[in-house]
Backbone as CSV, one residue per row, in Angstrom:
resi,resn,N_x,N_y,N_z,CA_x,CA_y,CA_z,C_x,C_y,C_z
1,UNK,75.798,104.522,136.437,75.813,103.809,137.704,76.839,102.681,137.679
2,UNK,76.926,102.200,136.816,77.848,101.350,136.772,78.975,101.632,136.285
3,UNK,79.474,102.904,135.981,81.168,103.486,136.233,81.200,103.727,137.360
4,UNK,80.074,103.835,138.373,80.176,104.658,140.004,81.296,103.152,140.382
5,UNK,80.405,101.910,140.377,80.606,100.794,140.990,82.113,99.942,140.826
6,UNK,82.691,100.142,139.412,83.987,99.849,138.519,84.570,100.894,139.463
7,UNK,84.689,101.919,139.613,85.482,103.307,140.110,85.667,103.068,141.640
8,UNK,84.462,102.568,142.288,84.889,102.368,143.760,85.385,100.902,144.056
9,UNK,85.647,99.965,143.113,85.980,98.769,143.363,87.851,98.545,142.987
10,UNK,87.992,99.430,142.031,89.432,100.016,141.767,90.370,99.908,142.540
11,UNK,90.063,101.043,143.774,90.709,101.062,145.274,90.773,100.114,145.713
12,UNK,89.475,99.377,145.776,89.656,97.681,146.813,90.583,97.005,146.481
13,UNK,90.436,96.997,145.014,91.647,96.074,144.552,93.338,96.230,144.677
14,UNK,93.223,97.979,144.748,94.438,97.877,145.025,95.426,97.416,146.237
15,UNK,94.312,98.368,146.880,94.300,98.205,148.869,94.369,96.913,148.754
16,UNK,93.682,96.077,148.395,93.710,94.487,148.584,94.835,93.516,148.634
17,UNK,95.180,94.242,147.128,96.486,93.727,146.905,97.722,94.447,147.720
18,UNK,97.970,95.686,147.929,98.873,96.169,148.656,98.620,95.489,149.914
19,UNK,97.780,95.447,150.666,97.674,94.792,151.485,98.128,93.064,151.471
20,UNK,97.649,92.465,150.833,98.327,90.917,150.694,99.989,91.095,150.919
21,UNK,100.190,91.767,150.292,102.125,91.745,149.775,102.446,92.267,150.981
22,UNK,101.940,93.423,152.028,102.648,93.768,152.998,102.219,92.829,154.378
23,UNK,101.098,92.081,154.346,101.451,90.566,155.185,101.928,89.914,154.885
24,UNK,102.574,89.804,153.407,103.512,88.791,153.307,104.925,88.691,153.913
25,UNK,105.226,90.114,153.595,106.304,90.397,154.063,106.463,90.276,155.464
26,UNK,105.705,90.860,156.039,105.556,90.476,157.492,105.863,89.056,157.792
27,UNK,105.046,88.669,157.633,105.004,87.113,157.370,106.217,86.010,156.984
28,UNK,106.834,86.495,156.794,108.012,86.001,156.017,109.342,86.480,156.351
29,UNK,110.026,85.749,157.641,110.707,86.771,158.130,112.082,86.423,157.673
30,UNK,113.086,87.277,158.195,114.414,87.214,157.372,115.212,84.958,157.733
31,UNK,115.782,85.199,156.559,116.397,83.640,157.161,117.552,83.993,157.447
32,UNK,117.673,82.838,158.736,118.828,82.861,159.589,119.617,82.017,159.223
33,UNK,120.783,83.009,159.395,121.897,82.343,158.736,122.281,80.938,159.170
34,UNK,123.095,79.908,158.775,123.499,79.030,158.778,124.720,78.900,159.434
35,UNK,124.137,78.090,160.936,124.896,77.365,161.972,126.285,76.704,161.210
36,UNK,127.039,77.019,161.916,128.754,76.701,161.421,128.678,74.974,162.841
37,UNK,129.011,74.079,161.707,128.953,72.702,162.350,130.037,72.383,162.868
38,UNK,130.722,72.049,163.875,132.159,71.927,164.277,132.621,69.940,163.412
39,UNK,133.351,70.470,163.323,133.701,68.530,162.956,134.306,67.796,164.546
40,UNK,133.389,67.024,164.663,133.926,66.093,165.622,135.647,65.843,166.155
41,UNK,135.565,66.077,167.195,137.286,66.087,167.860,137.932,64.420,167.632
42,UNK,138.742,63.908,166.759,138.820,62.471,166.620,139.642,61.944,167.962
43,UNK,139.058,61.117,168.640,139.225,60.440,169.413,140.606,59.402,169.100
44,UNK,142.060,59.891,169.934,142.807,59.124,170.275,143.428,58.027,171.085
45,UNK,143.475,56.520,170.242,143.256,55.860,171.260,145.042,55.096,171.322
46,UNK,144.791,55.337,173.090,146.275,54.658,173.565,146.710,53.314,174.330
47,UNK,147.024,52.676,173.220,147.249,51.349,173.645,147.577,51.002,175.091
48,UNK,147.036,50.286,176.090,147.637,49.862,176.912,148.954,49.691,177.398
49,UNK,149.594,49.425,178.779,151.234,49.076,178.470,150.723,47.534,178.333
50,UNK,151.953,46.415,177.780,152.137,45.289,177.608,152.131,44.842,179.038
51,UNK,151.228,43.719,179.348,151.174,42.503,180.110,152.636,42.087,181.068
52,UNK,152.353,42.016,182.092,153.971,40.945,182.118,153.855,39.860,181.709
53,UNK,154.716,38.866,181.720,154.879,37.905,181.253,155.329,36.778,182.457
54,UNK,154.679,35.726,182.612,155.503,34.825,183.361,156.453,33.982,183.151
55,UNK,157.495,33.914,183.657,158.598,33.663,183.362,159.028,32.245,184.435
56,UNK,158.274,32.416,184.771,158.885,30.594,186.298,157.654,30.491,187.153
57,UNK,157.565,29.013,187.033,156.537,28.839,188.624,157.012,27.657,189.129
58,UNK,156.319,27.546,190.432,157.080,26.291,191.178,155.881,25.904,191.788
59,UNK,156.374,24.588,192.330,155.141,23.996,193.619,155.940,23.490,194.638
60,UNK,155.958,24.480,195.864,156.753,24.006,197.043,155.943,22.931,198.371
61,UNK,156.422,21.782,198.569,155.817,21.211,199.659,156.683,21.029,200.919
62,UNK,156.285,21.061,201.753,157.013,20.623,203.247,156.568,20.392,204.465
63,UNK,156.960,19.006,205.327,156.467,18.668,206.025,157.453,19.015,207.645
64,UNK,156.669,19.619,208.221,156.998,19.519,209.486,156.369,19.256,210.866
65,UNK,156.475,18.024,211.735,156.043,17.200,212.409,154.716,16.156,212.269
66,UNK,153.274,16.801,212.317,152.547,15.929,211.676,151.650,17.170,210.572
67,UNK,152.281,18.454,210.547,152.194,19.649,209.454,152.704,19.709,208.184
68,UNK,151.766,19.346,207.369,152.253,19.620,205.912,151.962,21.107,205.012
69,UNK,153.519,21.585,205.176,152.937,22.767,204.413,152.605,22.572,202.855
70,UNK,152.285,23.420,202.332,152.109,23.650,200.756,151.782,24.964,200.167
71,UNK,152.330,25.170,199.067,152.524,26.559,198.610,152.936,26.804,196.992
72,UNK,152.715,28.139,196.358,153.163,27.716,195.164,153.975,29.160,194.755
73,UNK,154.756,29.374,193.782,155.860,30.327,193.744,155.398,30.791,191.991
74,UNK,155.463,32.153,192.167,155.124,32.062,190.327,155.776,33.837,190.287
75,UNK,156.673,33.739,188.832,157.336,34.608,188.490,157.051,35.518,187.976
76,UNK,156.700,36.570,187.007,156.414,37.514,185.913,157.513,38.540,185.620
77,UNK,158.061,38.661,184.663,158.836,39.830,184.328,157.958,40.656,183.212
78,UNK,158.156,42.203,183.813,157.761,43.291,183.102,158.602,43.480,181.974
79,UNK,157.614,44.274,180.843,158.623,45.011,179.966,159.680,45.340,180.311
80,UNK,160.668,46.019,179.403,161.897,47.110,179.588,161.196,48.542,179.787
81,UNK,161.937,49.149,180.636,161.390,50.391,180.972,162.643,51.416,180.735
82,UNK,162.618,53.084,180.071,163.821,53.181,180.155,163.655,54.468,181.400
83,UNK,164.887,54.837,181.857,164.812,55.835,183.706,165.033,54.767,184.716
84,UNK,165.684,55.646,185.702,165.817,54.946,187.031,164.846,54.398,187.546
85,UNK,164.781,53.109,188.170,163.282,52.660,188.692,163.190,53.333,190.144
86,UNK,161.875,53.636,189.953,161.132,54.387,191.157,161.257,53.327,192.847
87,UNK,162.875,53.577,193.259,163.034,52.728,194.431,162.681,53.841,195.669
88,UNK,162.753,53.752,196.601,162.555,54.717,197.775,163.856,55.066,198.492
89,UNK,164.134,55.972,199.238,165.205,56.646,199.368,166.390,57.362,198.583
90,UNK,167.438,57.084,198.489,168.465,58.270,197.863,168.861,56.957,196.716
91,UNK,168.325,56.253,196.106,168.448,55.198,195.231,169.744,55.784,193.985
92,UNK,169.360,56.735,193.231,169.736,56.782,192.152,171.349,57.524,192.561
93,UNK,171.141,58.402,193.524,172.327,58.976,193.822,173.747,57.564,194.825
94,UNK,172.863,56.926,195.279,173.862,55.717,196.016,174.239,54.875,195.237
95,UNK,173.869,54.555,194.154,174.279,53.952,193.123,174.903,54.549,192.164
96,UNK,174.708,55.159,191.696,175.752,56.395,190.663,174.817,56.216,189.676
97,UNK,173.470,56.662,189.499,172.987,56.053,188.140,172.488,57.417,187.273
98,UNK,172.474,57.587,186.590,172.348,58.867,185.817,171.023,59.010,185.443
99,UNK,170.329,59.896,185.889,168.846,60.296,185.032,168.752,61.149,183.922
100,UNK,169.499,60.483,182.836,169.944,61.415,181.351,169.274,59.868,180.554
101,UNK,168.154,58.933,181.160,167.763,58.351,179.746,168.404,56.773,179.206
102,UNK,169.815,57.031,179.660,170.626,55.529,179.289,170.405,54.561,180.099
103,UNK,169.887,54.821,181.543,169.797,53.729,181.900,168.463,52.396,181.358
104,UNK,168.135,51.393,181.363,167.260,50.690,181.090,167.193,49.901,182.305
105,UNK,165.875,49.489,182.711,165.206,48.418,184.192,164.246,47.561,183.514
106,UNK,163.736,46.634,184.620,162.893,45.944,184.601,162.792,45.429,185.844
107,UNK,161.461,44.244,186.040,160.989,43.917,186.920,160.295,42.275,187.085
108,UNK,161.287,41.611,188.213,160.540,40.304,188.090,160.142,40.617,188.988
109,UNK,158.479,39.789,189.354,157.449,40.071,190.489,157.845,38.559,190.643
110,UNK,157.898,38.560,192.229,157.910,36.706,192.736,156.732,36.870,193.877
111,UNK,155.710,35.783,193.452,154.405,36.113,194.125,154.731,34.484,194.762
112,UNK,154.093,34.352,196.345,154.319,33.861,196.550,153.074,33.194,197.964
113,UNK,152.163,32.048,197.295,150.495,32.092,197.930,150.967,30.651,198.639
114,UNK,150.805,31.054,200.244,150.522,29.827,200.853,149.282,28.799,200.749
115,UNK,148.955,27.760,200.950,148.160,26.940,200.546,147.773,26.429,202.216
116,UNK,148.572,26.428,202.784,148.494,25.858,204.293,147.921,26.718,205.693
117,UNK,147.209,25.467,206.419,146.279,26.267,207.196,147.385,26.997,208.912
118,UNK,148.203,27.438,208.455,149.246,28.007,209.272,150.154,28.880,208.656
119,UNK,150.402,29.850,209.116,151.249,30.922,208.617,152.661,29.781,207.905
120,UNK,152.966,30.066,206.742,154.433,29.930,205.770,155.379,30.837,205.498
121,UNK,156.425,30.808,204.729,157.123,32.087,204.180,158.075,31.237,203.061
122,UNK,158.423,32.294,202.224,159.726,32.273,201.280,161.003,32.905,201.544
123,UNK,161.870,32.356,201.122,163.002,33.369,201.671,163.814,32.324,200.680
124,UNK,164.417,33.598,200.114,165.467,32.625,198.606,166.869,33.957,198.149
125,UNK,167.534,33.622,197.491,168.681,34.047,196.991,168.439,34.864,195.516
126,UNK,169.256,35.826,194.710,168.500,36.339,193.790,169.951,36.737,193.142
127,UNK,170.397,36.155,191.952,171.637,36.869,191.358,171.064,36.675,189.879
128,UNK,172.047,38.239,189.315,171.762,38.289,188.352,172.876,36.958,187.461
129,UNK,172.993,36.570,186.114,173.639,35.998,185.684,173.899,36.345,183.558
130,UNK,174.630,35.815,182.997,174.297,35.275,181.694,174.109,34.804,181.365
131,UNK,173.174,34.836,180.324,172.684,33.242,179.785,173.031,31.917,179.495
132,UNK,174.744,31.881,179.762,175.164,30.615,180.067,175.750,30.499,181.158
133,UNK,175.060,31.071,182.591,175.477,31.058,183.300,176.475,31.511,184.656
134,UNK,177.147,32.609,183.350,178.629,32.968,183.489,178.331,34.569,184.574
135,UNK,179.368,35.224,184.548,178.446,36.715,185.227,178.161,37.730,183.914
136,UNK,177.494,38.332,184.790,176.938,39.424,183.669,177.662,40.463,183.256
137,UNK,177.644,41.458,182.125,178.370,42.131,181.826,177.960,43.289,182.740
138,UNK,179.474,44.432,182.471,179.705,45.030,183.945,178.833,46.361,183.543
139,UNK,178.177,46.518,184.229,177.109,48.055,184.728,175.766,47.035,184.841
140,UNK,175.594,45.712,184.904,174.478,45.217,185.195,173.859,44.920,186.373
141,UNK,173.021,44.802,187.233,173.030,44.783,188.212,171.559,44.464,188.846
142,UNK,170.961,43.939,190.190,169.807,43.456,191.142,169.617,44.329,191.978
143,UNK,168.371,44.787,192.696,168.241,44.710,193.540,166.982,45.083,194.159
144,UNK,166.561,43.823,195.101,165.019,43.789,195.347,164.432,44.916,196.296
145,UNK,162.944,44.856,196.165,162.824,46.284,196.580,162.347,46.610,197.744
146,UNK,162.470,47.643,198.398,161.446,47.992,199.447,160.665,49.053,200.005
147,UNK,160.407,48.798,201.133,158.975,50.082,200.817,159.225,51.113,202.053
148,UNK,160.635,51.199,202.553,161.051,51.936,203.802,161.195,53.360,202.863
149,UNK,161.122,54.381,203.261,161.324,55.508,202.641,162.666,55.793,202.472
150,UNK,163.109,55.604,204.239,164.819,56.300,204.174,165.753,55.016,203.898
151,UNK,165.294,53.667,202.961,166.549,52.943,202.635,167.563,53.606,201.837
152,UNK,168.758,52.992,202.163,170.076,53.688,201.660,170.315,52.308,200.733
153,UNK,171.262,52.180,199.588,171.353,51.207,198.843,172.882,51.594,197.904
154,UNK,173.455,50.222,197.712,174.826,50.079,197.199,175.831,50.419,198.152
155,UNK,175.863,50.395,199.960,176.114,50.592,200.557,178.038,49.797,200.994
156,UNK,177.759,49.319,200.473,178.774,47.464,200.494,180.070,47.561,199.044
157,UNK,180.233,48.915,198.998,181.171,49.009,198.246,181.194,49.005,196.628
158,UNK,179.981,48.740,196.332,179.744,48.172,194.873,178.376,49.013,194.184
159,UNK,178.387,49.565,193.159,177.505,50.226,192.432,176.341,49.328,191.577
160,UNK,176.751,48.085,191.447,176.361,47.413,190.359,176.253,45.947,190.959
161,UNK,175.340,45.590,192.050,175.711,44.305,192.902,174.698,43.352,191.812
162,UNK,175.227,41.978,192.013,174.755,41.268,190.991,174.029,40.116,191.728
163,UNK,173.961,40.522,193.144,173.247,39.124,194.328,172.378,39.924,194.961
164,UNK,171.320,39.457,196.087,170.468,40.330,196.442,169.532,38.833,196.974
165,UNK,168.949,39.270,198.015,167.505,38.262,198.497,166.579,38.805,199.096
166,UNK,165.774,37.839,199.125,164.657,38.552,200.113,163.785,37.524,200.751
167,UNK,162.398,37.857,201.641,161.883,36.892,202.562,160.730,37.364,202.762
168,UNK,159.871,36.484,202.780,158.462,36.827,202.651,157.706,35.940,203.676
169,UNK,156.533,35.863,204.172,155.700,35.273,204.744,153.909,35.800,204.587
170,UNK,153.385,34.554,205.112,152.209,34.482,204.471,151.285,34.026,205.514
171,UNK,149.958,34.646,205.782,149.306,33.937,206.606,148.298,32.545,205.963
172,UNK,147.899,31.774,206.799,147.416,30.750,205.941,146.128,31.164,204.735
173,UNK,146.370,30.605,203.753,145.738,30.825,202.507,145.974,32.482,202.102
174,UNK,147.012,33.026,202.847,147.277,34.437,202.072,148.437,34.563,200.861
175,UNK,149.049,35.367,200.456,149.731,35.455,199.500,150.844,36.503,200.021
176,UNK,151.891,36.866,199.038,153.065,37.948,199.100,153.707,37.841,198.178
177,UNK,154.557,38.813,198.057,155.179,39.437,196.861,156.505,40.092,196.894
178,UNK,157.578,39.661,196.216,158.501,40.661,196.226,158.897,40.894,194.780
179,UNK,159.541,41.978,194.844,159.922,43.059,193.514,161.350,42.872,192.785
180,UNK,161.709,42.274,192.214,163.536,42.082,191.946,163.652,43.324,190.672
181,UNK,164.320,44.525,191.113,164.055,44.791,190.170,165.921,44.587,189.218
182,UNK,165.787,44.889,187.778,166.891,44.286,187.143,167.572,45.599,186.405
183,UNK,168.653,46.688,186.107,169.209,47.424,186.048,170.510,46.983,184.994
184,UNK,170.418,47.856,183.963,171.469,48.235,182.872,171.794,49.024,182.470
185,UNK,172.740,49.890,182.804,173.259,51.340,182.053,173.950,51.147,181.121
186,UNK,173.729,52.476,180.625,174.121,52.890,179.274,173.577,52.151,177.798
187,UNK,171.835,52.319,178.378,171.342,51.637,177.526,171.836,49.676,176.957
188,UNK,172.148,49.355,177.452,172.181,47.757,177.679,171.339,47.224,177.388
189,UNK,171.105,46.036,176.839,170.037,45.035,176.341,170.060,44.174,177.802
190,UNK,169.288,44.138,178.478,168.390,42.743,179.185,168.425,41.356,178.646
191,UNK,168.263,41.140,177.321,167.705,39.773,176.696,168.826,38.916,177.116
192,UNK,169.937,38.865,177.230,170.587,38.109,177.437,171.308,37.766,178.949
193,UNK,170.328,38.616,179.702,170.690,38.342,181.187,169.556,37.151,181.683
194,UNK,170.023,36.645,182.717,168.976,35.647,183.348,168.944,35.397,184.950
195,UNK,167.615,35.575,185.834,167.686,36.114,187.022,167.714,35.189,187.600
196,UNK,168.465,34.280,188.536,168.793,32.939,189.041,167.852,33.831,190.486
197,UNK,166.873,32.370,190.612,166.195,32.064,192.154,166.795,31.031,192.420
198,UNK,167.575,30.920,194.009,167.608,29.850,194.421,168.034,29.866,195.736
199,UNK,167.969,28.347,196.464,167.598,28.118,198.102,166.612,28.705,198.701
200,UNK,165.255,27.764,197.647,163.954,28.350,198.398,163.716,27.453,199.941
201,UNK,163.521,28.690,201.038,163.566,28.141,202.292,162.073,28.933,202.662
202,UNK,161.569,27.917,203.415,160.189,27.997,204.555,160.866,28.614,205.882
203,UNK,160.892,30.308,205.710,161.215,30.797,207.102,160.123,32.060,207.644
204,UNK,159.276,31.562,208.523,158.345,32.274,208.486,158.101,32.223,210.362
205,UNK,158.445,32.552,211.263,158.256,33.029,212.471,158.484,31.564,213.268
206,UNK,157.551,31.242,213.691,157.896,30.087,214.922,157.609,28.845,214.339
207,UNK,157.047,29.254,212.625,156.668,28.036,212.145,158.354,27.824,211.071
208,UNK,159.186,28.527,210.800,160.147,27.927,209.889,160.883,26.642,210.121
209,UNK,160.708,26.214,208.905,161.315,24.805,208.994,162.556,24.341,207.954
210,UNK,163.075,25.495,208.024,164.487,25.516,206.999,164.057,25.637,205.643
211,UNK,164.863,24.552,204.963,164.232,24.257,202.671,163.312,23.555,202.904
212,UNK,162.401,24.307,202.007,161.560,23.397,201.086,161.822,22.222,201.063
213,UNK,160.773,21.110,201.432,161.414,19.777,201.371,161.772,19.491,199.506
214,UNK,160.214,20.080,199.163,160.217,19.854,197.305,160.222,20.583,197.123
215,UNK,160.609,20.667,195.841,160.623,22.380,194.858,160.479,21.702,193.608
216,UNK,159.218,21.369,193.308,158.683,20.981,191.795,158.907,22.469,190.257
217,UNK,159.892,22.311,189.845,159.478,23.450,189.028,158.825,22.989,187.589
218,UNK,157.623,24.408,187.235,157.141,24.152,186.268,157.677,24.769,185.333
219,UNK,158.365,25.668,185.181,158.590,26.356,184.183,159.735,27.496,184.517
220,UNK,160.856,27.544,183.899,162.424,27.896,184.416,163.195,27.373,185.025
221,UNK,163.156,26.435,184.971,163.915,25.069,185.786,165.462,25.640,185.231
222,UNK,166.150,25.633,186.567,167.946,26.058,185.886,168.387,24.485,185.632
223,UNK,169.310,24.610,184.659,169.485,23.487,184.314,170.704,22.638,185.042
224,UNK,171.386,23.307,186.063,172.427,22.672,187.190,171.651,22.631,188.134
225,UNK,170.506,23.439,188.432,169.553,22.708,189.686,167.709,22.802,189.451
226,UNK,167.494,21.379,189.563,166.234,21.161,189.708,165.041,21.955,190.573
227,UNK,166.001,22.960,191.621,165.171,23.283,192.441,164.841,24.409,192.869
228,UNK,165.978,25.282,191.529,166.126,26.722,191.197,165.617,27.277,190.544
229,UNK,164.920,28.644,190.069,164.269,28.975,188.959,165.513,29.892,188.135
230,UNK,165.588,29.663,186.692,166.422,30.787,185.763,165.444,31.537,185.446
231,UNK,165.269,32.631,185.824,163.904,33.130,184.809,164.769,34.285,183.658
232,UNK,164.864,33.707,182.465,165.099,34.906,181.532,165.032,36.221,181.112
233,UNK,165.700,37.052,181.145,165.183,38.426,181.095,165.207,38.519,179.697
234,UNK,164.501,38.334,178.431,164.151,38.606,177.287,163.768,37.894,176.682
């Protein structure tokens, strides 16, 4: 009787065990392969362009009848840029200027914020010069900008004009702006040019009252006039 009991317990054990191992397997399912991690894309970072720089400011006062105007004038020149500057109309072709790269520009901004409770204006003179004064060397050249589409420019016989003005007005406590921009071919250095402002005049509609009575300058004062700005190009 008890070989019957050994003999039928045999099987269990096997079954038992065959059985364990084939839920295991079940149980245990294949491993999945291993996710491919990308490496992070490195982030390139691009400096800003450079700041302008201010280069002249002024403090203009003037009185007319029992009206005192007041106002203040402040300069900035941009980097060097190299390409024709982005003027409007047939710019590059009226001037003869080549878009092959040699040319070099820049840009003085003349901002210009009335202070007075009545419309003002600026209106001044703009030549290029050398730094002692003298004229500039030849392919150098001005000229301020504007925002007409079909202006024509260098019209007056000359490719390379070295004078140029402009005129602005302002309603009271508003501001304005004009663009001088500054031009050198064939790759030319700037640093030694210098952008003469001068005969700042209050001409602004029914209120103009000729010059500036004062022209306080703070910073670019030309040194033959107190009442001019040199602003340096370098």
């Amino acid at each position: 009787m008890r070989l019957r009991r050994t003999a039928l317990l045999l099987p269990c054990a096997v079954l038992a065990t065959s059985g364990c191992a084939l839920l295991t397997a079940v149980a245990t399912p294949d491993e999945e392969p291993p996710v491919a991690v990308s490496a992070p894309t490195p982030s390139v970072h691009v400096p800003p362009p450079p700041a302008p720089v201010e280069v002249g400011a002024a403090r203009l006062s003037d009185r007319s009848g029992e009206l005192l105007f007041t106002a203040s004038v402040r300069a900035t020149r941009s980097p060097v840029s190299v390409g024709v500057p982005p003027l409007p109309g047939s710019f590059a072709a009226d001037c003869a200027l080549p878009d092959d790269g040699s040319v070099r520009s820049l840009v003085v901004e003349v901002g210009f914020a009335n202070e007075t409770f009545a419309m003002a204006g600026l209106a001044a003179a703009v030549e290029l010069t050398a730094a002692d004064g003298g004229a500039p060397r030849a392919g150098t050249a001005v000229f301020v900008g504007s925002s007409a589409p079909g202006t024509r420019w260098c019209q007056d016989g000359t490719t390379s004009p070295t004078r140029d003005g402009f005129g602005l007005s302002a309603g009271a406590g508003d501001g304005a702006s004009a663009s001088v921009h500054v031009v050198a071919r064939d790759a030319a250095p700037t640093s030694d040019l210098v952008l003469r402002i001068s005969g700042l005049r209050n001409e602004a509609g029914s209120n103009a009252t000729g010059p500036w009575d004062r022209v306080t300058v703070a910073a670019g004062a030309c040194a033959d006039d107190p009442a001019a700005l040199c602003v340096p190009l370098g």
